[in-house]
MARLUMSE-955372 format. One record per residue (C-alpha): residue number from 0; residue in three letters; z, y, x. Coordinates in Angstrom, 3 decimals. Example, Ala and Ser with C-alpha at 12.3 -4.5 7.8 and 13.67 -1.06 7.14 Angstrom:
# MARLUMSE-955372
+-----+------+----------+----------+----------+
! pos ! code !       c3 !       c2 !       c1 !
+-----+------+----------+----------+----------+
!   0 !  ala !    7.800 !   -4.500 !   12.300 !
!   1 !  ser !    7.140 !   -1.060 !   13.670 !
+-----+------+----------+----------+----------+
//
This chain:
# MARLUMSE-955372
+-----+------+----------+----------+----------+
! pos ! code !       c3 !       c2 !       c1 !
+-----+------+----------+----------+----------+
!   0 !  unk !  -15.878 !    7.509 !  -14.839 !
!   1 !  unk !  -11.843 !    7.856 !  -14.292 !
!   2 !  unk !  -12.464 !   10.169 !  -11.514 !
!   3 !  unk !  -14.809 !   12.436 !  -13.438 !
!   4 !  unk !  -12.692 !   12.357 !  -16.597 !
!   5 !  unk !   -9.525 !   13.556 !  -14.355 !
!   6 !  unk !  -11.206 !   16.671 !  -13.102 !
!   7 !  unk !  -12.001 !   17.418 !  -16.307 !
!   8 !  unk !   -8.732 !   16.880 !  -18.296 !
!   9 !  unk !   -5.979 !   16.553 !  -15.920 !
!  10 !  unk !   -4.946 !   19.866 !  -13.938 !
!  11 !  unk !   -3.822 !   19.539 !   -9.968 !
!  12 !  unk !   -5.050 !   15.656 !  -10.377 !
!  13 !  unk !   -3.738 !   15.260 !   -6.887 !
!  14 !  unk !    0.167 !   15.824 !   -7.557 !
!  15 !  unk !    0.566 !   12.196 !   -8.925 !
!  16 !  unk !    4.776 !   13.146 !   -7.624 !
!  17 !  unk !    4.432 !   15.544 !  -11.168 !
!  18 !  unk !    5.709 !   13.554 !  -13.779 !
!  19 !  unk !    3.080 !   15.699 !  -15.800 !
!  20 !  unk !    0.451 !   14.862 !  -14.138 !
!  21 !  unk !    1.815 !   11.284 !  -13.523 !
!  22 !  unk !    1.724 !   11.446 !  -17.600 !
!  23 !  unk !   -1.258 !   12.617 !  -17.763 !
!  24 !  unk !   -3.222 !    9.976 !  -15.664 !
!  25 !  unk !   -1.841 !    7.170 !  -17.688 !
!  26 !  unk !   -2.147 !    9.003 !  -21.200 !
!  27 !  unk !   -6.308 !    8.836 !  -19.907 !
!  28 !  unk !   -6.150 !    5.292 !  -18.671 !
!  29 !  unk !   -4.676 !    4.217 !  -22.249 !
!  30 !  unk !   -7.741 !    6.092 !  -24.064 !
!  31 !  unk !  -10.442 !    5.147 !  -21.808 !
!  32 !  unk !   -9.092 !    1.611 !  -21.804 !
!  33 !  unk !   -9.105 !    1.501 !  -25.702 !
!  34 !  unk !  -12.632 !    2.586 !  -25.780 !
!  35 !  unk !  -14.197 !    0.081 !  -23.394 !
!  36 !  unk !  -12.405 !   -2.426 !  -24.859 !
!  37 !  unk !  -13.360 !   -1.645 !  -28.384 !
!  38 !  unk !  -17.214 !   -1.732 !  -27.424 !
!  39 !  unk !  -16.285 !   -4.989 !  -25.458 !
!  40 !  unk !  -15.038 !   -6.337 !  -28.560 !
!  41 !  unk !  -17.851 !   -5.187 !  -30.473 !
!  42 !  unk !  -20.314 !   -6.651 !  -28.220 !
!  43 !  unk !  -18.977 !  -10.258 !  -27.731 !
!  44 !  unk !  -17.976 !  -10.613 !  -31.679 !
!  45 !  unk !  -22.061 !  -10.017 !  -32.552 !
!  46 !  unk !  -22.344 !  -12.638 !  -29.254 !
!  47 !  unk !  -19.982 !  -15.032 !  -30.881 !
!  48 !  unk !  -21.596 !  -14.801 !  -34.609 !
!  49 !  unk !  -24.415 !  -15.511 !  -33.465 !
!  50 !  unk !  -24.191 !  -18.348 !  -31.000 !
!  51 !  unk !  -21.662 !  -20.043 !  -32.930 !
!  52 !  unk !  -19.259 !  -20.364 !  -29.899 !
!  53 !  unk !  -15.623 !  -20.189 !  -29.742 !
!  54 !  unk !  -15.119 !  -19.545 !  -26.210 !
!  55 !  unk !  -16.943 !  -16.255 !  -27.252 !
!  56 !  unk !  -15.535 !  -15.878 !  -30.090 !
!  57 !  unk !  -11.652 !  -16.124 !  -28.332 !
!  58 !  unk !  -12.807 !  -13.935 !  -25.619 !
!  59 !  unk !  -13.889 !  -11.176 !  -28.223 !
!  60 !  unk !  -10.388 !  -10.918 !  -29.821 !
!  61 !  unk !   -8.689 !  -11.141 !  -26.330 !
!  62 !  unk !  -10.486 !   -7.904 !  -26.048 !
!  63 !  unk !   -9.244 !   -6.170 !  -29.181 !
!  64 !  unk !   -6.023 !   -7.473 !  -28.000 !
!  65 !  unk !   -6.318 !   -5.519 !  -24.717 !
!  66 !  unk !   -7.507 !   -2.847 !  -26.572 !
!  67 !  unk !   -4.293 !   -2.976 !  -28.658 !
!  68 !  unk !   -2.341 !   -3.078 !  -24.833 !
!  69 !  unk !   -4.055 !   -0.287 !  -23.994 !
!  70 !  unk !   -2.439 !    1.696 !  -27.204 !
!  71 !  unk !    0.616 !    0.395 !  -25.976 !
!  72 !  unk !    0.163 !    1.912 !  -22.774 !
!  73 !  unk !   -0.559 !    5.682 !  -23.968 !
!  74 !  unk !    2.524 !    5.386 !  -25.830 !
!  75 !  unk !    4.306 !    4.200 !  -22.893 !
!  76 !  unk !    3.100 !    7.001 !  -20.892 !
!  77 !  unk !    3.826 !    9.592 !  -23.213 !
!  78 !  unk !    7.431 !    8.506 !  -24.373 !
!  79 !  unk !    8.443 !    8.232 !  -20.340 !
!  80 !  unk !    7.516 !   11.280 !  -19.457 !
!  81 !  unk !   10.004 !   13.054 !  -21.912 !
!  82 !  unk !   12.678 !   15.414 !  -20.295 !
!  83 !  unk !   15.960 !   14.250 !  -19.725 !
!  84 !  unk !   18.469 !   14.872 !  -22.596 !
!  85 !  unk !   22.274 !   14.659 !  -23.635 !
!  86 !  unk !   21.923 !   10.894 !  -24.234 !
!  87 !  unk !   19.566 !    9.943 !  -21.546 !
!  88 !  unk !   20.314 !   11.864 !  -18.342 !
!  89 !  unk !   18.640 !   10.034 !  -16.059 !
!  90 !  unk !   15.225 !   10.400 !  -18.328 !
!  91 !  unk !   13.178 !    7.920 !  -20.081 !
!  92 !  unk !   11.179 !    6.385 !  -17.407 !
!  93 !  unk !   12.150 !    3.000 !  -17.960 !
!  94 !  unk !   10.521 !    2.786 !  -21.363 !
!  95 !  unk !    7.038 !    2.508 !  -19.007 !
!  96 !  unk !    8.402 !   -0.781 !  -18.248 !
!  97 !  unk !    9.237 !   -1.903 !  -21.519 !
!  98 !  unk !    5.175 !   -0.995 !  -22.545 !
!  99 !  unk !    4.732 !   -3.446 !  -19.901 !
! 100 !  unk !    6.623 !   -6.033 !  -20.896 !
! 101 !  unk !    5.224 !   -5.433 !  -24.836 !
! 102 !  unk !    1.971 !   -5.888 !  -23.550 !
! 103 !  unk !    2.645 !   -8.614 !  -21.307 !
! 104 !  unk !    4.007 !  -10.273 !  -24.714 !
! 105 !  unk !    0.934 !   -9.773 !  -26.618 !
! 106 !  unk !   -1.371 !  -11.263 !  -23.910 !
! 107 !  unk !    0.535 !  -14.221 !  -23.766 !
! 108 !  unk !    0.370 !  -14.473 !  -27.550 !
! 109 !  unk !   -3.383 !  -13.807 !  -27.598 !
! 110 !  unk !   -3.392 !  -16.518 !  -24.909 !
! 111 !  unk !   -1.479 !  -19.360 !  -27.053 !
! 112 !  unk !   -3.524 !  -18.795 !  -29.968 !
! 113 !  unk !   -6.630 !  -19.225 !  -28.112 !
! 114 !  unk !   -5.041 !  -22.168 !  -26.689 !
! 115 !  unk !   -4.491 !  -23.747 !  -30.112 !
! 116 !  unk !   -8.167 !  -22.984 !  -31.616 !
! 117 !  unk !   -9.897 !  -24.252 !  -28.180 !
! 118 !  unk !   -7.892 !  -27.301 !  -28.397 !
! 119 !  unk !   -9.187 !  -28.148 !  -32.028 !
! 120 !  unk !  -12.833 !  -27.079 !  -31.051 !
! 121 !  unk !  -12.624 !  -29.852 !  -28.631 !
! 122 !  unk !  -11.796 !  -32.210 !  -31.115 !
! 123 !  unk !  -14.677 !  -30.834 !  -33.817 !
! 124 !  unk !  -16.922 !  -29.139 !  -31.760 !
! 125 !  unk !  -19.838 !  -27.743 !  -32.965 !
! 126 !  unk !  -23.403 !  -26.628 !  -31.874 !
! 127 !  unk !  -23.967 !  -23.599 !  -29.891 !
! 128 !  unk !  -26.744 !  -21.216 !  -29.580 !
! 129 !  unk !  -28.551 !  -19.828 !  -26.979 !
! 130 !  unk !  -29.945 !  -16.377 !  -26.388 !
! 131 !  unk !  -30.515 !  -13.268 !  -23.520 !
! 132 !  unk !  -28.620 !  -11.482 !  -25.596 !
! 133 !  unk !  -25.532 !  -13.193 !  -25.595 !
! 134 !  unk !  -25.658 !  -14.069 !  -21.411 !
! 135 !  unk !  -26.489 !   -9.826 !  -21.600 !
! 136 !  unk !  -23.525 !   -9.231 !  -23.364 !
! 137 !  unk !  -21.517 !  -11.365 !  -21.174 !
! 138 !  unk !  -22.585 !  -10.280 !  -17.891 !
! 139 !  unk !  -21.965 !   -6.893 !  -19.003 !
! 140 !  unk !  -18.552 !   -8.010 !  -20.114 !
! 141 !  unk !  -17.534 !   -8.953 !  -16.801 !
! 142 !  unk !  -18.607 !   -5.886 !  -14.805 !
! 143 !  unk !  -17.093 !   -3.724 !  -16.971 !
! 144 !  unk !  -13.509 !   -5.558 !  -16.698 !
! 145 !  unk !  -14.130 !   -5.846 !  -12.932 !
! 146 !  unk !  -14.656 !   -2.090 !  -13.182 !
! 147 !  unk !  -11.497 !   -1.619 !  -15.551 !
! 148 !  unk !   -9.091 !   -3.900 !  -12.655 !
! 149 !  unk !  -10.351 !   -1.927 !  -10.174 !
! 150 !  unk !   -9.356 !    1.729 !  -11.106 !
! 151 !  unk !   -6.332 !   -0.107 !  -13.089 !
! 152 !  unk !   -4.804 !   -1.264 !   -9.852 !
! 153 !  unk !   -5.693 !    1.396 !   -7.653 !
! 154 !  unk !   -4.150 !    4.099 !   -9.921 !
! 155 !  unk !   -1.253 !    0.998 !  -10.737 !
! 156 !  unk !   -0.803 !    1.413 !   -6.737 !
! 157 !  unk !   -1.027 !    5.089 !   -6.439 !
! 158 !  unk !    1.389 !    5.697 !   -9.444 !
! 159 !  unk !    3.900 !    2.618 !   -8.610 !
! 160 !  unk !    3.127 !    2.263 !  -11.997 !
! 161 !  unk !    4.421 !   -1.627 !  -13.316 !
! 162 !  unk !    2.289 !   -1.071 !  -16.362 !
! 163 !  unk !   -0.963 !   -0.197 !  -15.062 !
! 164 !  unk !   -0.484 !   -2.965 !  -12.300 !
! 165 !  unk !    0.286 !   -5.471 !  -15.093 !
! 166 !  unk !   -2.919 !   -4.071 !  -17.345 !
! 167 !  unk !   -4.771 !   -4.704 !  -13.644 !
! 168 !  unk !   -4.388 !   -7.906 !  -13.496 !
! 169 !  unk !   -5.331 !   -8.713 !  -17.408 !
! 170 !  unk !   -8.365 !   -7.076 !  -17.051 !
! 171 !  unk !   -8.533 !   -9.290 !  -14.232 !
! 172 !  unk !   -8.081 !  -12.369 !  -15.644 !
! 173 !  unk !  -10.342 !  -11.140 !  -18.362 !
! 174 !  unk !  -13.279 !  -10.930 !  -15.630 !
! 175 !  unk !  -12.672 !  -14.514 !  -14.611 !
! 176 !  unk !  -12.411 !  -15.698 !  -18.127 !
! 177 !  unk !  -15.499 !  -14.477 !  -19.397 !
! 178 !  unk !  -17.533 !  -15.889 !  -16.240 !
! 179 !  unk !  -15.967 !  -19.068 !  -17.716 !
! 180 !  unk !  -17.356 !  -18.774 !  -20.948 !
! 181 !  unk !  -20.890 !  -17.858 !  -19.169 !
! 182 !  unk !  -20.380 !  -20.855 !  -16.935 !
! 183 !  unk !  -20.144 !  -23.133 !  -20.199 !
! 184 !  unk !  -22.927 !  -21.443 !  -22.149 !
! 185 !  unk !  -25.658 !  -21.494 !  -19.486 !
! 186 !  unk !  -24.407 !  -26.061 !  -18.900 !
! 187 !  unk !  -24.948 !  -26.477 !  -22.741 !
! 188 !  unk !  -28.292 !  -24.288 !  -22.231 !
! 189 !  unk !  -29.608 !  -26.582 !  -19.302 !
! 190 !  unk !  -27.802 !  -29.988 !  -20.080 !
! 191 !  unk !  -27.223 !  -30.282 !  -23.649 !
! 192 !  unk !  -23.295 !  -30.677 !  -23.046 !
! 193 !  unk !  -21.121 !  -28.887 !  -25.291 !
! 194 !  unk !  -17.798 !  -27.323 !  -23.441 !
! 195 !  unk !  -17.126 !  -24.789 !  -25.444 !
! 196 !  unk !  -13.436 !  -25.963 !  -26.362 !
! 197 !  unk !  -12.899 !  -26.873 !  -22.645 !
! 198 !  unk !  -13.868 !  -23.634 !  -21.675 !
! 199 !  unk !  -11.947 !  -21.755 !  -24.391 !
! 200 !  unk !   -8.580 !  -23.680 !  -23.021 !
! 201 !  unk !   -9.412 !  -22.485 !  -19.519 !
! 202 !  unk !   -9.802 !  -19.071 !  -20.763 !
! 203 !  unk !   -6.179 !  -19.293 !  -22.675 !
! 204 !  unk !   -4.222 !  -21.145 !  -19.711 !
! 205 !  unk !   -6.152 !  -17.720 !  -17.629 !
! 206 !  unk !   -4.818 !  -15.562 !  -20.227 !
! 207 !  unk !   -1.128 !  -16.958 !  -20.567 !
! 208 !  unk !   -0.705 !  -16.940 !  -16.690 !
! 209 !  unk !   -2.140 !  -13.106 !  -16.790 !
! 210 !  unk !    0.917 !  -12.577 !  -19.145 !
! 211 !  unk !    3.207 !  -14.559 !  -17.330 !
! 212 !  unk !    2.613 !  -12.108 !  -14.193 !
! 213 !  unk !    2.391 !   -9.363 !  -15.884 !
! 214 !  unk !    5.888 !  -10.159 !  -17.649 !
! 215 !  unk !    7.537 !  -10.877 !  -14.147 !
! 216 !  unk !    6.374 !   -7.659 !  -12.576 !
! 217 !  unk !    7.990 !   -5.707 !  -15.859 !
! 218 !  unk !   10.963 !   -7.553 !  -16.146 !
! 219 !  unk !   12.043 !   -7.614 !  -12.407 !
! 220 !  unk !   12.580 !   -3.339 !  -12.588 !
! 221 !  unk !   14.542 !   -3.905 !  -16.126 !
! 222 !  unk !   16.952 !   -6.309 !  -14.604 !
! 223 !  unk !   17.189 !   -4.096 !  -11.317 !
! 224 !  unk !   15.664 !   -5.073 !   -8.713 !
! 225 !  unk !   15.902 !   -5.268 !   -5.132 !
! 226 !  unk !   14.204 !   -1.877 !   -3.175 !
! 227 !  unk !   10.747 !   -2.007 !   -1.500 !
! 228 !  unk !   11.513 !   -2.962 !    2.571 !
! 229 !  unk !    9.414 !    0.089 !    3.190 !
! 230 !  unk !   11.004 !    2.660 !    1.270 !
! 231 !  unk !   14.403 !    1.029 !    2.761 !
! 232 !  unk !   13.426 !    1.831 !    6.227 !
! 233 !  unk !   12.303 !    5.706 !    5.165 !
! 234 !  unk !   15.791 !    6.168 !    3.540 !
! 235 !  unk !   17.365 !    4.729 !    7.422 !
! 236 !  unk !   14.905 !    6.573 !    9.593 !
! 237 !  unk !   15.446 !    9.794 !    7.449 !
! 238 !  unk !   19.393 !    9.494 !    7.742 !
! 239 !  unk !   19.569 !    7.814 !   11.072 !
! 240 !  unk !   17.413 !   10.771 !   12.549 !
! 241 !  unk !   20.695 !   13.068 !   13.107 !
! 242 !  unk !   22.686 !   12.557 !   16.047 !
! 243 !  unk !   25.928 !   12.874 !   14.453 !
! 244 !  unk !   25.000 !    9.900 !   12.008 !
! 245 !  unk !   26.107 !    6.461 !   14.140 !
! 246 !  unk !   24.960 !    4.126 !   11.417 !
! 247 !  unk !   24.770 !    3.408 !    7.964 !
! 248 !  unk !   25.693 !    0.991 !    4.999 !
! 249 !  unk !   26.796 !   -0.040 !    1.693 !
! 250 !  unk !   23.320 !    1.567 !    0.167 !
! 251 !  unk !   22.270 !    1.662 !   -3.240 !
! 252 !  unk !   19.353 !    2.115 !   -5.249 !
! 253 !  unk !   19.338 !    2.893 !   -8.624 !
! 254 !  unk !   15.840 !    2.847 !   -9.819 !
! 255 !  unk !   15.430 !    4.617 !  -13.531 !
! 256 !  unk !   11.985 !    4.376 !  -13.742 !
! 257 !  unk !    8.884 !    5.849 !  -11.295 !
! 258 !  unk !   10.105 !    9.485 !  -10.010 !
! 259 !  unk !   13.680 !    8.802 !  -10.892 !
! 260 !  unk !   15.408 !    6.997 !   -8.051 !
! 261 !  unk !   18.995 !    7.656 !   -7.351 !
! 262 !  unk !   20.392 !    6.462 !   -3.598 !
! 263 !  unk !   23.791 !    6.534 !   -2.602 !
! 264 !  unk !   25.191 !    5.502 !    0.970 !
! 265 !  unk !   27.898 !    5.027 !    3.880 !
! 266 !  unk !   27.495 !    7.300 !    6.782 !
! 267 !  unk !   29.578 !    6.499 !    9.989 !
! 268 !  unk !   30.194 !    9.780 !   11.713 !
! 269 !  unk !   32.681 !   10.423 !   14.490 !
! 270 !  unk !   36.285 !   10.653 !   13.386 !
! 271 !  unk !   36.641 !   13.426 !   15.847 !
! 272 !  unk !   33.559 !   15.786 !   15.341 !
! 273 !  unk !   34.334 !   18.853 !   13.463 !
! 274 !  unk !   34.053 !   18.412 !    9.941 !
! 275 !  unk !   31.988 !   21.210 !    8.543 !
! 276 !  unk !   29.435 !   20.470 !   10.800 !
! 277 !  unk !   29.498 !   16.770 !    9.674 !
! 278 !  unk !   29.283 !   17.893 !    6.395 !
! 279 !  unk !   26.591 !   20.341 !    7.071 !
! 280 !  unk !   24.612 !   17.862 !    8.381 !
! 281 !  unk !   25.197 !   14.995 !    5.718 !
! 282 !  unk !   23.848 !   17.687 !    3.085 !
! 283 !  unk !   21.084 !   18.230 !    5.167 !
! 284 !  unk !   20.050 !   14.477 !    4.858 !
! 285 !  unk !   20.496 !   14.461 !    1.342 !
! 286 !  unk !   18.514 !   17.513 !    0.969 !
! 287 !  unk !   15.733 !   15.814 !    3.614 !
! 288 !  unk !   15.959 !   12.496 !    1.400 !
! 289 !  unk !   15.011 !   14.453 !   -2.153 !
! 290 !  unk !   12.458 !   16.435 !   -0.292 !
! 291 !  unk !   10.394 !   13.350 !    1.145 !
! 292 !  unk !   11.442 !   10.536 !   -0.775 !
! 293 !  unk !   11.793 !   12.697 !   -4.313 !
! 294 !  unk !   14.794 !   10.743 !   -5.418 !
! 295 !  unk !   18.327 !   12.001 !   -5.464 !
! 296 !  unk !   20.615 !   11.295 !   -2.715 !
! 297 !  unk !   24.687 !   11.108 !   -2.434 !
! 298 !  unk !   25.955 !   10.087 !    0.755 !
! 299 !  unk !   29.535 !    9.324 !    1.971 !
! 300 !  unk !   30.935 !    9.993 !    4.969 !
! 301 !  unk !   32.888 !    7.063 !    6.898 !
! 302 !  unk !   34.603 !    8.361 !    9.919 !
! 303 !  unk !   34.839 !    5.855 !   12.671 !
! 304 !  unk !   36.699 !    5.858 !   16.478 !
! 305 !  unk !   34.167 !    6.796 !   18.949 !
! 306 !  unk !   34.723 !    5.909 !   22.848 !
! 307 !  unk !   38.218 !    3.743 !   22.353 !
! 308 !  unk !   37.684 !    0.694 !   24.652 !
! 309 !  unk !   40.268 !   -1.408 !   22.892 !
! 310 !  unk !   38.629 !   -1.007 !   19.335 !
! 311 !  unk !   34.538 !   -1.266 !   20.870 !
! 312 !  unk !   35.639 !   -4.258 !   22.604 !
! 313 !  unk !   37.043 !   -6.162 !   19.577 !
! 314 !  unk !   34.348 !   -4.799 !   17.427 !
! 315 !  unk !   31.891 !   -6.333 !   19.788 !
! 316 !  unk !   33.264 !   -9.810 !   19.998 !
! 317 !  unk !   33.848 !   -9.874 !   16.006 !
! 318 !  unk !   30.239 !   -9.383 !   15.854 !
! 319 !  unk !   29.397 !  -11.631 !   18.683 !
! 320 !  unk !   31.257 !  -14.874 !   16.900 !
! 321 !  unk !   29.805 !  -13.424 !   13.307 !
! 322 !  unk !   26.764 !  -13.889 !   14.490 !
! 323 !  unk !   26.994 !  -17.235 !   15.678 !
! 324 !  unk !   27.759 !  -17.886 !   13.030 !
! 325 !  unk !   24.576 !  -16.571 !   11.008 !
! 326 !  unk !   22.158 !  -14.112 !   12.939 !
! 327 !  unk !   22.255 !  -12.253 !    9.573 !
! 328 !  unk !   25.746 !  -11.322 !    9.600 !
! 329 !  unk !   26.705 !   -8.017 !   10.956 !
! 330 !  unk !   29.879 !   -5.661 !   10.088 !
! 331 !  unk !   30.689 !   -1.875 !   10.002 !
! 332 !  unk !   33.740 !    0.322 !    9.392 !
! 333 !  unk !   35.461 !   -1.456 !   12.161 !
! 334 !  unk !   38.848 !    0.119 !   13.001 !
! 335 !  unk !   42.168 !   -0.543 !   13.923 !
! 336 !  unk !   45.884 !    0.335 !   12.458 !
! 337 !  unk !   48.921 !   -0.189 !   14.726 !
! 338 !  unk !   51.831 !   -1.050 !   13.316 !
! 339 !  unk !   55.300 !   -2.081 !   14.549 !
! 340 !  unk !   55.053 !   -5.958 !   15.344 !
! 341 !  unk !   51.046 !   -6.242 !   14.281 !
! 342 !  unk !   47.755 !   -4.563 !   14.508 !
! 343 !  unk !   45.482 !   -4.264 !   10.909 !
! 344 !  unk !   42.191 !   -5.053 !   11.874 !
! 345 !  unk !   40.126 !   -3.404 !    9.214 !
! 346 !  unk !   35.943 !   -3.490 !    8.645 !
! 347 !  unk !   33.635 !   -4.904 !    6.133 !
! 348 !  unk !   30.885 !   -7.820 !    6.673 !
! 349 !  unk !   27.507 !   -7.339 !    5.650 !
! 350 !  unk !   26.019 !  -10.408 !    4.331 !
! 351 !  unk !   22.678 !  -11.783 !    3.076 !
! 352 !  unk !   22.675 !  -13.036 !   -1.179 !
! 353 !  unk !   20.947 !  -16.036 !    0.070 !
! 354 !  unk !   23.585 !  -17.520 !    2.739 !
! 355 !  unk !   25.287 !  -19.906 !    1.266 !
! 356 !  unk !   28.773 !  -19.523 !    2.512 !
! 357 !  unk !   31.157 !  -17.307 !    0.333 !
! 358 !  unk !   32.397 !  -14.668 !    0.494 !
! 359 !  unk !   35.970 !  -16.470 !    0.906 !
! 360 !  unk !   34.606 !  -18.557 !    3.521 !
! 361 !  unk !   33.181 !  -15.578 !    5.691 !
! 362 !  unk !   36.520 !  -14.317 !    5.577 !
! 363 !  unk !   38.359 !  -17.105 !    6.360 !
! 364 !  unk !   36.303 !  -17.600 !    9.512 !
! 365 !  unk !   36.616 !  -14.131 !   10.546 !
! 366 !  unk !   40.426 !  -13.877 !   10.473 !
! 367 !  unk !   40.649 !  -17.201 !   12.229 !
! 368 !  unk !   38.554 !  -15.361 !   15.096 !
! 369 !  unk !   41.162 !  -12.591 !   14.900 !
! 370 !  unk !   43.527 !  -14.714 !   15.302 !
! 371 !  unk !   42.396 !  -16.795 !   18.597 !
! 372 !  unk !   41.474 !  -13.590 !   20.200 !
! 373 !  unk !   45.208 !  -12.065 !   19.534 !
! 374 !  unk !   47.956 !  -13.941 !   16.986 !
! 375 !  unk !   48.895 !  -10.234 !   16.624 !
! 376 !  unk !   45.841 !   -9.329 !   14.690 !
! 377 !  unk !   45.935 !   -9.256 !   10.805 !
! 378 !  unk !   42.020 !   -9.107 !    9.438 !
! 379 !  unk !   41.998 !   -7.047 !    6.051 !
! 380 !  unk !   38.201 !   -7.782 !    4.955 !
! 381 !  unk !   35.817 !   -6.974 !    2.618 !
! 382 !  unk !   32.107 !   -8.725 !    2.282 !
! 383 !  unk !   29.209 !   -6.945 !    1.037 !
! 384 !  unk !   26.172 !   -9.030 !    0.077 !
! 385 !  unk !   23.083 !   -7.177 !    0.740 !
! 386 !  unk !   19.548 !   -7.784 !    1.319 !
! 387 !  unk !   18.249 !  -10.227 !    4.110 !
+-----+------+----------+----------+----------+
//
């Protein structure tokens, strides 16, 4: 239904890197998601009246509920896709994730209250009734939210959309707690035993950990998260693809919300290759960078000694004892600066947020290597924690 719905409203469907059309897919998720939802709620609040159950019952408002994420959604959609302005330059983008979270707030909310009613059904539980039409209604409930989780997370994936991912997996969790409340009608059908309140708290403990997740994976981009490993290794392979580029550090990704990504990084280049050329290239690689990656790219250019046997040689038994150390240690803009009755040994080590050491520590350590290799050398050191 989603795919035949996008050829007919949504123009060159296939350019999800448009923020239009990146719009425009989750504008038609929000309204087709409103609509099943609505006839889902419909359906199992007829199911509920009449078998008296308030598993059903619960399930039926969960449902308006989602339909009430799903206007959260379109919203979402619509507000971050606005142009950039004077007072938001970077655009809006991160107000999708803020949809998310609202809607991660509301199913856990739906998922309490259940929570509370199924708890005081188990205490005063009453008789249920049994017909086809309700186990109709149900079943039907179920394939359609298996239906919605599917094309939820596979245009979540295709978008890198956090709020479509975190609708995925309510709809999910939706599927699973309906075949709950099945499970529970068809035992007091055949057996006589009423679990209706049981069930309904399995259905709320399935609804507040569906919000839970769905909070986490909205939250994490708001706070500023770590990059992806793969999209990491496109920005190195990109930049580390021109010969003139030795290496790279010190990067940064600013993440604004999906389609606006700003990167900034250290390139080492030779200190003695002509400079326009450097340049040339370096502009290349940011140009190369927007191209493939479509973020925006500034990169800085860190000369470094190329070929002086006195400065590889120290570099490479700095690293040697740093990495005894911890294999995760490394270092870059390693260079030297003679002076009268001393050298400055200058360079930065590149460390891991999770090793425990600090940063005072790692520095410590280093400059005591400096100074059994040569009581001449002076270590002036900076640590940058990074990414494992």
């Amino acid at each position: 239904m989603l795919t035949l719905l996008s050829h007919i409203f949504i123009k060159d469907r296939d350019n999800t890197e448009d923020p239009g059309v990146r719009q425009a897919y989750g504008v038609l998720c929000g309204a087709l998601g409103i609509l099943l939802n609505l006839l889902l709620f419909a359906g199992k609040c007829m199911a509920g009246i009449l078998s008296r159950s308030i598993a059903i019952t619960a399930d039926a408002f969960n449902n308006l509920s989602d339909a009430g994420s799903s206007v959260i959604t379109l919203i979402g959609f619509k507000m971050a896709g606005q142009r950039p302005d004077s007072h938001h330059p970077f655009g809006h983008g991160r107000i999708e994730y803020i949809s998310g979270l609202l809607v991660s707030v509301v199913i856990l909310l739906m998922g309490l209250e259940l929570l509370k009613s199924s708890v005081l059904k188990i205490f005063h539980p009453e008789e249920i009734s049994y017909s086809p039409t309700v186990l109709l209604v149900l079943l039907a409930s179920i394939l359609v939210k298996c239906y919605m989780a599917f094309y939820q997370r596979t245009l979540g994936k295709r978008l890198a959309s956090a709020t479509l991912r975190a609708t995925a997996t309510d709809s999910l969790s939706d599927s699973v707690a309906t075949s709950i409340v099945l499970v529970t009608t068809l035992v007091y059908r055949f057996t006589g035993i009423n679990l209706d309140g049981y069930g309904g708290v399995l259905v709320g403990l399935f609804i507040c950990y569906a919000g839970y997740c769905a909070a986490r994976d909205t939250v994490n981009p708001l706070l500023g998260q770590a990059p992806e490993p793969e999209f990491v290794e496109k920005i190195q392979e990109i930049v580390l693809s021109y010969e003139s580029i030795i290496g790279i550090h010190d990067l940064i990704v600013h993440n604004y919300g999906p389609g606006r990504v700003l990167i900034s990084l250290h390139a080492e280049v030779p200190a003695d290759g002509d400079l326009i050329a450097l340049h040339d290239t370096i502009d290349t690689a940011e140009h190369r960078l927007h191209e493939t990656l479509h973020c925006s790219a500034v990169i800085h250019m860190d000369p470094v000694l190329v070929g002086d046997a006195e400065t590889e040689g120290l570099k490479e038994q700095v690293a040697g004892s740093l990495k005894g150390l911890d294999s995760r240690l490394s270092l870059h803009d390693f260079r030297l600066v003679k002076c009268s009755d001393h050298t400055n040994v200058l360079f930065d080590i590149s460390a891991p947020y999770e090793l425990s050491k600090t940063d005072e520590e790692l520095t410590d350590y280093a400059r005591d290597v400096l100074y059994k290799l040569n009581s001449g050398y002076r270590g002036i050191i900076e640590v940058d924690r990074q990414m494992a």
